[in-house]
N, C-alpha and C positions, 0 to 999 in steps of 0.2 A: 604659463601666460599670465601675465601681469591684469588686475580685474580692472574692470574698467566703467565709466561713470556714462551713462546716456541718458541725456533727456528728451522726456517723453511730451509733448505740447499737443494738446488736443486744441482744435481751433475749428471745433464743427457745429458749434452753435448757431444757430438761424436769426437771432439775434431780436426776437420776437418782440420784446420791451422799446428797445430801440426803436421808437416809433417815427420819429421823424427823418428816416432814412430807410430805402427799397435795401442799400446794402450794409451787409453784415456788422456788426459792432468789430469785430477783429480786423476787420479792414477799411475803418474808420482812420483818414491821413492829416496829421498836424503837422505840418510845415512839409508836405510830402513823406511823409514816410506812415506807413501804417502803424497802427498800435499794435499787429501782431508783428513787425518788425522789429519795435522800440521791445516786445516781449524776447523777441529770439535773438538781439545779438546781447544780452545780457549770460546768456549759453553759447553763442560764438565767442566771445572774448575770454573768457574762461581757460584758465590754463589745465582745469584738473578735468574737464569735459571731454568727453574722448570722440562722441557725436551726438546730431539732434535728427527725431523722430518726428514728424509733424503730421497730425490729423486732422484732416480739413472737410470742407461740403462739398458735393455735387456741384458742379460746375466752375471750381476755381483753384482747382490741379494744377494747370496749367500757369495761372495767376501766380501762384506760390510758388513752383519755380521761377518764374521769371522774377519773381521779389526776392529770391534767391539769388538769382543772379546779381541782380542791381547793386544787391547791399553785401554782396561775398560772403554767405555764410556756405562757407564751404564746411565746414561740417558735417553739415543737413544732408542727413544719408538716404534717404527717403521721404515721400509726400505720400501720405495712404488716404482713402474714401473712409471719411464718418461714416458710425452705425447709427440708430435710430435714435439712442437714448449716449449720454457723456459715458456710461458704463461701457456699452459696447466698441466706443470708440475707442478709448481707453484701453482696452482688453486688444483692439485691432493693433493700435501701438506698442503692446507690448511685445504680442505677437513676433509682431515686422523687428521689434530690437532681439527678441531672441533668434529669428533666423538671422540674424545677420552678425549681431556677437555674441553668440552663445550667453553657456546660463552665468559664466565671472561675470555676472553684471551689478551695480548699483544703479537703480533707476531713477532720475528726479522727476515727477509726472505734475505738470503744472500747465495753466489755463493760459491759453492765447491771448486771454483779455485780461493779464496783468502787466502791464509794459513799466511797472516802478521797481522791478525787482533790484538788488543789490549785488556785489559779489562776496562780501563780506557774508552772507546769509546762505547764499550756494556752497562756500568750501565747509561754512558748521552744518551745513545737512547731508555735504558729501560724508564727512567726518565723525558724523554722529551714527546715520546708515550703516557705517561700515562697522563700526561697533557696538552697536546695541542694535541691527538689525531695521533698524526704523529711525524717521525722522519728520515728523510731521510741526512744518514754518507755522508760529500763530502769532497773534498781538492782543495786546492787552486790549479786554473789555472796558470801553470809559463810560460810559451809560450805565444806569439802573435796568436792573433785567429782572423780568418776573416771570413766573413759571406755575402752571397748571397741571392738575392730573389730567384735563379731558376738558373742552369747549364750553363743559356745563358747572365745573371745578370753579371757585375763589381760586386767584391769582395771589403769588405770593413771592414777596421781593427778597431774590439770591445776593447773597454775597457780589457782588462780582470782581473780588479781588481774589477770590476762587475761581474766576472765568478765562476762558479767553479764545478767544476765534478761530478757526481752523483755518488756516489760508494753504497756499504754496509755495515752496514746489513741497510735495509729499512723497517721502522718498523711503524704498526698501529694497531687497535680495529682487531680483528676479524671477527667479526660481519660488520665493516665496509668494511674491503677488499673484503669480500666473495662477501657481496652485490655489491661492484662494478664489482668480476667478475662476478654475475651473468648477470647483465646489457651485459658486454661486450660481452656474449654469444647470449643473446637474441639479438644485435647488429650486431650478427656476426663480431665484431670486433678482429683480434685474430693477430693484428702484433706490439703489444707495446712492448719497445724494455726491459722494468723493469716495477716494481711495480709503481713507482712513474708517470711515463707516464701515465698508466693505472688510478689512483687516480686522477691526476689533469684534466685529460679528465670528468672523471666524476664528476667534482666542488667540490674536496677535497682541503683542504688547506695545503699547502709543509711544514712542518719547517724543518728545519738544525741543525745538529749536525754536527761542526768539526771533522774528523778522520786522521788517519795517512798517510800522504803520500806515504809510501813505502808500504802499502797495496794495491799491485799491483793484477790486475786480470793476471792470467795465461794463456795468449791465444797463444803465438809464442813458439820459442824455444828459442828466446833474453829473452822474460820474464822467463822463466825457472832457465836461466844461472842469470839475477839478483835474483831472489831469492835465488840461489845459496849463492851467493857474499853477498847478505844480511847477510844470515844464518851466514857465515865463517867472517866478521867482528864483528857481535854480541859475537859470540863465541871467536874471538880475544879480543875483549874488556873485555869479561867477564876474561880471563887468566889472564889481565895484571889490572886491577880493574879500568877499565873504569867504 
């Protein structure tokens, strides 16, 4: 059986930051369509996608199929209930893709609240996973970054063309991640803040894929308004044949 690519989109966050709004950041809609939309047909369109995984919150299961339906991602093999913490939920995803395609899998696990993803950047993580095992999308650091032993440590300024940001999708073996969360359970370790933390805790090896910068996570209501701005220059440029 030929191995096959599924991504994993957690979209169970409460949206807590998001302060000027009762609902969720992932279901936050510009020009009608949510931002967890604008994230998933970026993995609907996808020719090397084989299906997508979606973990959501309490009480909008049923929201998510129907935004399923609207927008055809027929893919979308499943809509699973978030756990308490992005770990858990994550793990629930992974779950749900190993009962359903076994362990040939490559996994892409990335946030509901990134709706700028590329497809240029999905087939170098498919492609990199499947040969090195891992693939973990970042972008370059542009800022000064500094770094402390401890809250009570002098701050001291990194290189940071040595740096660079861990984004998504974050992509490995199936079989490998599961095993790592199982470890992390029988560990009771359950406060990694991504996949990739999670993996290199347990002596996995990182590789990198470049991704886009303006694939920004959606957490305030200033990221909102640039995605906004994103959307309305792209569509600028598209009018005038940027």
């Amino acid at each position: 059986m030929a191995e096959k690519n599924v991504a994993v989109i957690f979209a169970a966050g409460s949206g807590e930051r998001m302060d000027h709004t009762a609902r969720p950041k992932q279901f936050l809609e510009l020009r009608g369509k949510p931002v967890l939309a604008y994230a998933i047909e970026h993995f609907q369109r996808h020719r090397e996608i084989d299906g997508i995984i979606l973990v959501t919150l309490k009480g909008w299961i049923d929201y998510c199929t129907q935004m399923a339906k609207v927008w055809h991602f027929d893919k979308l093999a499943a809509v699973e209930l978030g756990g308490r913490t992005s770990q858990e939920s994550i793990h629930i995803g992974l779950e749900t893709a190993h009962r359903i395609y076994g362990n040939d899998v490559v996994v892409l696990i990335y946030d509901g609240v990134r709706p700028l993803m590329d497809e240029e950047t999905i087939s170098k993580c498919i492609h990199c996973a499947r040969e090195y095992g891992s693939a973990i999308t970042v972008a370059p650091q542009v800022e000064t970054i500094m770094i402390s032993k401890d809250a009570n440590s002098p701050y001291h300024i990194v290189d940071r063309d040595r740096c660079r940001v861990a984004r998504a999708p974050q992509c490995f073996y199936l079989q490998d991640i599961l095993k790592a969360h199982e470890k992390a359970m029988v560990d009771r370790e359950e406060s990694f803040v991504d996949s990739a933390s999670l993996m290199e805790h347990y002596g996995y090896t990182l590789h990198t894929v470049d991704g886009p910068l303006e694939n920004i996570k959606i957490t305030t209501s200033l990221d909102f308004q640039v995605f906004q701005a994103i959307m309305e220059c792209r569509e600028q440029g598209e009018l005038i044949g940027l």
